[in-house]
N, C-alpha and C positions, 0 to 999 in steps of 0.2 A: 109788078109785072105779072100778065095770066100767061098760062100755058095753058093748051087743051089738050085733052088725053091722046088728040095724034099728033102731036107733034114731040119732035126727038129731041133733047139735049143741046142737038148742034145749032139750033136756031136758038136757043136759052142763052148758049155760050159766048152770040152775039153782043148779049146782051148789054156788055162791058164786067170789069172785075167788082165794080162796085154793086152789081145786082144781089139779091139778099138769094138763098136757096129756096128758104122758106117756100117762097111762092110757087115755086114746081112741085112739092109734094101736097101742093094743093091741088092736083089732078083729078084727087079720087080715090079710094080704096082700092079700087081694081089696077091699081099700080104695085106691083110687083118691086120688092130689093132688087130682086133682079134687073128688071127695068132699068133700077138705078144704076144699076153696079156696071152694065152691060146692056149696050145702048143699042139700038136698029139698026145707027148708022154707024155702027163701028166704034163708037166713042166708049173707051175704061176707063175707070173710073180713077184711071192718074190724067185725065183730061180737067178733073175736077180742080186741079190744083192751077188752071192755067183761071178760071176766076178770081185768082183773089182771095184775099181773108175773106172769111164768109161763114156764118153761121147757118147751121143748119137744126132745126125741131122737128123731128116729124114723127107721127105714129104711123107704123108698119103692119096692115089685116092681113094675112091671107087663109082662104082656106082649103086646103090640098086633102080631101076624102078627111078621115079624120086627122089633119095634121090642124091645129090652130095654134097660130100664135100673134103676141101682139109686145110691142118695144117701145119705146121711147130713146131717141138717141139726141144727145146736146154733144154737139163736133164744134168744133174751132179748129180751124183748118189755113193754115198758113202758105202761102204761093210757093211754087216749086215745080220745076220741070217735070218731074215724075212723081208719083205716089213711093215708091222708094226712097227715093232724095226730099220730101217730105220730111218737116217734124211737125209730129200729130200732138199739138196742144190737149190732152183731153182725162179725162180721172180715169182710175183705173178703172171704176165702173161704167164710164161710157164706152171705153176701147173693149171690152169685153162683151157690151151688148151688141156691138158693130161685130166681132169673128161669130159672136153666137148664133147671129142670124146668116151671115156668110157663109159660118159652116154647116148650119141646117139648112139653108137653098141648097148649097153646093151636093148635098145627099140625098137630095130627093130622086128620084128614079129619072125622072122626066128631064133634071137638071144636066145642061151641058159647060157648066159655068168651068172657068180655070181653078187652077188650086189659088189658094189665098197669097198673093204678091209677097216673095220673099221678103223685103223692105217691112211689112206689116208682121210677117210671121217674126222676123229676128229681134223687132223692136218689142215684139209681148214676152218673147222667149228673155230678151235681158232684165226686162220688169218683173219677169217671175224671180229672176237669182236676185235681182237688189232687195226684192221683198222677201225672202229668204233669208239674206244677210241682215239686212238690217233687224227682220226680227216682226214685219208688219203681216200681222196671219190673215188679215180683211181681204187687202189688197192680193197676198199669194191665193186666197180663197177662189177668190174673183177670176182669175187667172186660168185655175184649173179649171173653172167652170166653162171658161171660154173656149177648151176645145186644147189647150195648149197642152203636151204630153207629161205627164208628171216626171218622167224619167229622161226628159233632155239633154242632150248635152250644147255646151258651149267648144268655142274649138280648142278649147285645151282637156275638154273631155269630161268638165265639172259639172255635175249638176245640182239641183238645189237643195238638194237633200246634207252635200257635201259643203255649199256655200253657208248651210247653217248650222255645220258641225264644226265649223271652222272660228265661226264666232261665237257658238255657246246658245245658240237659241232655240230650248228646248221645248217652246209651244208650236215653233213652227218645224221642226221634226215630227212631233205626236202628229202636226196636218198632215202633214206628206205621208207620212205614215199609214193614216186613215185614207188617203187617197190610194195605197196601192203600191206606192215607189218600190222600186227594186233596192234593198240596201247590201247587195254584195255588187254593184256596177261600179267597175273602175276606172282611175281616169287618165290619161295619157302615162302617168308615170307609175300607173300601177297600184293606185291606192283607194280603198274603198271612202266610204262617211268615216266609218267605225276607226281607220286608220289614222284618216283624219283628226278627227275628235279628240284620240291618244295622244297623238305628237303635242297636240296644241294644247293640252293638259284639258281638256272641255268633258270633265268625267259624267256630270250628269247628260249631258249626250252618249258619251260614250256605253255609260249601264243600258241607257234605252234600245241604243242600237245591237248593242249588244244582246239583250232581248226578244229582239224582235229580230234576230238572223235566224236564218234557217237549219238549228240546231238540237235534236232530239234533248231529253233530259238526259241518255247516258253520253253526250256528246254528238253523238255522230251525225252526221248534214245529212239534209233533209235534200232530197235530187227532185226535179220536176216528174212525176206519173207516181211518184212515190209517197206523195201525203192523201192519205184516205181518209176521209173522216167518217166511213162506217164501221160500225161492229159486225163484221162477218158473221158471226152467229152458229158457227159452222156444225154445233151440237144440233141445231132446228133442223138441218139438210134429212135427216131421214126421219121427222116427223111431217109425215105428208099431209095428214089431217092440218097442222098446224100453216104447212105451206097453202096449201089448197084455200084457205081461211083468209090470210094473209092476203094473199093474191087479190081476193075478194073485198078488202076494207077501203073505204072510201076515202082514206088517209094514207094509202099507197100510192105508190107513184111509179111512173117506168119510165126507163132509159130505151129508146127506139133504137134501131139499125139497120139499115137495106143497104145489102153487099158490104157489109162490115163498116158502111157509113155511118156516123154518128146523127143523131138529130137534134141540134140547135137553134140557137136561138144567138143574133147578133147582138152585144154589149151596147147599151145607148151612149153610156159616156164615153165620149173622143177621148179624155184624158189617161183613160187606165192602158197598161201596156199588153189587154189582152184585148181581142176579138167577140171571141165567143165563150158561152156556159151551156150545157147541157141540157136542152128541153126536157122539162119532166112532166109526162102525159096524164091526166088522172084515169084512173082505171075504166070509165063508163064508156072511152074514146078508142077500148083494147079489147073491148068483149068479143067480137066477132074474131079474131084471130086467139083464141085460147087454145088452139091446135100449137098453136106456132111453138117454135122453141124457146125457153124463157129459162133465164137464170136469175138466182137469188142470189141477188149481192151482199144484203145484208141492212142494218138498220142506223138509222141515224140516231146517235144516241149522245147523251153530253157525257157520258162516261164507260168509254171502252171495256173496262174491267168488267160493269156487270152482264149481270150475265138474264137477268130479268127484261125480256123486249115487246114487252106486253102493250106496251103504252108509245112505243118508238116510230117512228116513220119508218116504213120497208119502202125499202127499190129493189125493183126488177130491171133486167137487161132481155127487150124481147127483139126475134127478130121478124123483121117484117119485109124482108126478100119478098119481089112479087107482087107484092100490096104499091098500087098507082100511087107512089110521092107524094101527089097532089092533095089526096086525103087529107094528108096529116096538114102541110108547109100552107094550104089555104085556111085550117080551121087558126093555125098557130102564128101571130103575126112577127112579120122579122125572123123566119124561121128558115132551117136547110137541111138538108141530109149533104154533111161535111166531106169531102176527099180525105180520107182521117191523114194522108204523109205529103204535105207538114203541116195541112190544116192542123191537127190534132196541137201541135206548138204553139197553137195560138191560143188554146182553151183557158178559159180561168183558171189559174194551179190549185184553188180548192178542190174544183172538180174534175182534175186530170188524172188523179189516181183510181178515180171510179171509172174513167173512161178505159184505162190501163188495165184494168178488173174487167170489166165487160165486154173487151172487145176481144182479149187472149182466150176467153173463154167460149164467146162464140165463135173465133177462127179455128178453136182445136172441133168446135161440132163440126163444124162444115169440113170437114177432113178427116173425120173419124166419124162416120156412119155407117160405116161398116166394120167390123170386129177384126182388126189386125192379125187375130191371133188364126180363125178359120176363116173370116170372110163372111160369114152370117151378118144380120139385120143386127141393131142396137136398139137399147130403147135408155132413153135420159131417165136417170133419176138421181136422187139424192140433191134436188133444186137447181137441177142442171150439172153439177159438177162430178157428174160419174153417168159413163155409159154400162148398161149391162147387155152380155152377147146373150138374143133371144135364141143360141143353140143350147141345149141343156149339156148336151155332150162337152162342151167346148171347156178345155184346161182354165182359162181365161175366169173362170167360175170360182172356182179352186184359188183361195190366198190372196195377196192384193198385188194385182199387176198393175203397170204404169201405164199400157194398154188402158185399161178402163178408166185411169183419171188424167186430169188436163196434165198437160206437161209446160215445164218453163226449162228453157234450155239455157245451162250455164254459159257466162261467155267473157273474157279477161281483157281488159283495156286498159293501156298502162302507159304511163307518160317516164320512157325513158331518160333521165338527168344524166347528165357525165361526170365524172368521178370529182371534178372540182367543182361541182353543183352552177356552174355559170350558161351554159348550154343545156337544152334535150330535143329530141328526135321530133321530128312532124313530118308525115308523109302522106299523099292520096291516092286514091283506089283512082280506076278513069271513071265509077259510077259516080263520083262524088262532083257535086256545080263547081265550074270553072275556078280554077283561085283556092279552093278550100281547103286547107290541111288540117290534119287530126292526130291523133296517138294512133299506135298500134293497136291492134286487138285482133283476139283470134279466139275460136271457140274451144272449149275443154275438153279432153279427151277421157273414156274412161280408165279410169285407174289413173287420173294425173291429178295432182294439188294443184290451189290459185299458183304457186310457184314455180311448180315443173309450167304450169302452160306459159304464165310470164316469160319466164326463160327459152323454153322451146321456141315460141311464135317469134320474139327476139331477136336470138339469132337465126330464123327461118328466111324473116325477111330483113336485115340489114347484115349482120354478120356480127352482129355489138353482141360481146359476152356478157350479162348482168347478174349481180351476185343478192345482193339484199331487197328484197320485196318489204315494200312500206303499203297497208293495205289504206284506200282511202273512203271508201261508199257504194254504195250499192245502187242499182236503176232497173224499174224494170222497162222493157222496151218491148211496147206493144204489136209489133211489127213482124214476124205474128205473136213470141210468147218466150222473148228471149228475158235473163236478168245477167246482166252487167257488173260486173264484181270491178273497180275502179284502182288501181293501183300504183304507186310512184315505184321506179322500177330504176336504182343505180347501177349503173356503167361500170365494169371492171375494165374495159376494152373502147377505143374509139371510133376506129377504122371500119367504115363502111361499105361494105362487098359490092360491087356493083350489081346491078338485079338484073335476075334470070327467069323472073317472071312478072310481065308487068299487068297480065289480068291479076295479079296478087298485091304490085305496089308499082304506080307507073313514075311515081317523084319523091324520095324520100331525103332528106339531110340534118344537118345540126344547125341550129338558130339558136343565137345570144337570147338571154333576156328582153332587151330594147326593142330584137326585133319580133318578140314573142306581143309584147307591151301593144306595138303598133299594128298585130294583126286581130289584137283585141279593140282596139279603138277605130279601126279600119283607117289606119292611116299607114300602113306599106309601101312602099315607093312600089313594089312588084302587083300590088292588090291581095296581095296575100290576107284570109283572113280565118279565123276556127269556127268551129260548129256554134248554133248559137247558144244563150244561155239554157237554155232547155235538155240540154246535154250532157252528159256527164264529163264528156272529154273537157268542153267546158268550164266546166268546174275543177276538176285535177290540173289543168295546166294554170288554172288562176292562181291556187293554192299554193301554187309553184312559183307564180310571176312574186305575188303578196306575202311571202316569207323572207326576203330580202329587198321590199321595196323601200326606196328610200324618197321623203318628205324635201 
């Protein structure tokens, strides 16, 4: 059967079930997936199924400014009312070159295609946990590649990470691994991989996972803004010759920002669970704003301890307020100047504690330009991290004031438990998105311990007396230049005062475990749900749920 490039599908479809496909994507190169996928006449491509068994070959060109690509796809496709109610006969290698190209149409700027038919998304998403379980890393390889999230879940909240800690298959952990997976996400009933792994005696997963959590050497967890992988340097700050140098080597790099916006660059793999990573500018693209304000973050080194940065990569943090966006986001492709709250939640967690570094430190310039102590002019030095007041008279000169260096403001957040540890508190502010509840927290007072404030903020806002402070991590939170001190905070008292200030807390109560379990997996009968993982609160309420979860 011929088809010519004008004519639509629906005269094809005539053709009876027994026509082959083959012969329509003998059209012509200048036929678009899309074409295929999403027809003139209205026809999607769950029309295709009204064919017939049918085989399809065809090679796919197109060329979109620099985007090329080219596939080969072999489909056996069995009759069926719908593309969901479908079963797609086809290897894990051919269903994957099918989303890969869907999902790179579907991204193109110009593209107005729908998201990928549920029916096709749930039937890759199960092929990823079988391959998982069973233990086939080819097949789970294939998977990721095709766009499907490494960190999905199923409706019990398992994902694959968990399906292959479960049966002991420790090649297909090391993938996921190297893919990205989150390995603290938990599952309807509260239990991580690593949990997993344990109960089911699967130790050599268990070591791995174990490993690979996000666990300092002296123990303590590692929170998102919080792992930097630079050597501050902070001895080099008052050698200026050497900054000045620095600044100038063609193996430096900078961290951009207009109005405290970050400058990025979008992740190309569909599969990883972030967005974006931090543009790093080479220096030839920064010479004409050397006025600007610029901070030395410090250097990329494979070993923190030395102290030798001679040889290291330096970043800078400059800002470029002012300077036309377009400069930069046309020379840099796939790039943005980010709305840092909540974009910033999105960032690769390699590189979110350099954004957490660079962005506190250029929000305390832009609010300290002028010398708090008289009001005089500043002038930055010490590679940004110290203002000095250009009045000579001024006290401020005299000893080290806080005034002249950035400041990070303490601030205590603490997950209330009750005295039989089966309950603890969650309440929201009205600034927080609809649904959402969190721990308490409140900022530290001078002259008060993480305890006095736990305890004060406490009873300030519920009326709950708490005696023993259990301290749990730390965060900093870039917004503008707060750190977070994390804490489980036991109940001696129950009784919750009703509130007399609701610009301070408009909803507060006690929730069981179960229903703590289901505001983590977002399955709430209320929609109830907590901050995301990127949060500290986050993490202390997990801690909490995964100390008593049961398998």
């Amino acid at each position: 059967m011929k088809v010519g490039p004008g004519q639509s599908l629906k005269a094809f479809m005539k053709g009876g079930s027994g026509q082959s496909l083959k012969a329509f994507m003998k059209v012509g190169s200048d036929q678009s997936l899309k074409a295929f996928m999403k027809l003139e006449s209205g026809h999607s491509l769950r029309n295709l199924m009204k064919v017939g068994s049918a085989y399809l070959a065809c090679t796919v060109s197109r060329t979109n400014g620099d985007l090329k690509y080219r596939a080969s796809l072999k489909i056996d496709l069995l009759a069926a009312r719908s593309l969901e109610r479908s079963r797609l006969v086809l290897t894990a290698k051919s269903k994957v070159r099918l989303i890969t190209l869907y999902m790179r149409m579907s991204s193109e700027p110009e593209s107005k295609s729908p998201a990928l038919p549920s029916g096709i998304q749930k039937n890759f998403e199960n092929q990823l946990f079988e391959s998982a379980a069973s233990g086939n890393v080819t097949d789970l390889k294939l998977y990721l590649k095709g766009a499907v999230n490494v960190d999905v879940k199923n409706d019990h909240g398992w994902t694959a990470l968990m399906f292959a800690a479960r049966t002991g298959q420790v090649d297909i952990i090391k993938a996921l691994l190297e893919a990205g997976c989150d390995v603290t996400t938990i599952n309807s009933t509260g239990q991580t991989a690593m949990d997993i792994a344990q109960f089911w005696n699967q130790k050599d997963c268990a070591r791995i996972l174990q490993a690979s959590a996000k666990i300092n050497p002296d123990g303590s967890l590692w929170n998102y803004f919080s792992q930097n992988p630079l050597n501050r340097c902070a001895d080099k700050r008052k050698d200026k010759t050497w900054i000045l140098e620095t600044m100038q080597k063609s193996t430096t790099k900078y961290i951009l920002f207009s109005e405290l916006k970050p400058f990025v660059t979008k992740c190309e793999e569909k599969n990883k669970s972030w967005k974006y990573t931090l543009c790093q500018v080479d220096v030839n693209d920064i010479k004409s704003y050397s006025e600007n304000i610029c901070i030395f973050l410090g250097v990329m080194t494979k070993d923190k301890n030395t102290h030798d940065a001679s040889n290291d990569q330096a970043l800078f943090a400059l800002d470029v307020t002012g300077v036309d966006e377009k400069i930069f986001t046309d020379k840099y492709e796939n790039s943005l100047f980010l709305t840092p709250y909540p974009g910033a939640l999105q960032l690769e967690p390699s590189v979110a504690g350099i954004f957490a570094e660079a962005r506190s430190m250029l929000a305390w310039h832009d609010r300290y330009s002028f010398c708090p102590t008289c009001g005089s002019s500043t002038t930055v030095d010490e590679g940004g991290f110290k203002r000095v007041c250009d009045n000579k008279e001024c006290r401020s000169l005299n000893g080290v004031h806080n005034t002249c260096h950035p400041r990070a403001d303490p601030s205590v957040i603490m997950l209330v438990v009750s005295p039989d540890g089966k309950q603890c508190i969650l309440g929201r502010k009205k600034t927080f998105p609809a649904k959402m509840l969190s721990c308490l927290a409140g900022f530290m007072e001078p002259g008060e311990t993480v305890e006095d404030t736990c305890q004060r903020e406490t009873e300030e806002e519920t009326g709950v007396i708490v005696e023993k402070i259990e301290y749990h991590s730390s965060q900093p939170w870039p917004f503008p230049a707060s750190l977070m001190l994390g804490c489980i905070a036991y109940a001696k008292t129950t009784k919750i005062k009703d509130l007399v200030d609701e610009d301070e807390l408009e909803y507060v109560r006690w929730f069981s475990r179960p229903e703590v379990v289901q505001m983590m997996t977002l399955q709430h009968p209320q929609g109830f749900f907590i901050p995301p993982k990127q949060a500290i609160a986050h993490q202390i309420i997990k801690t909490w749920v995964q100390r008593s979860a049961n398998l």
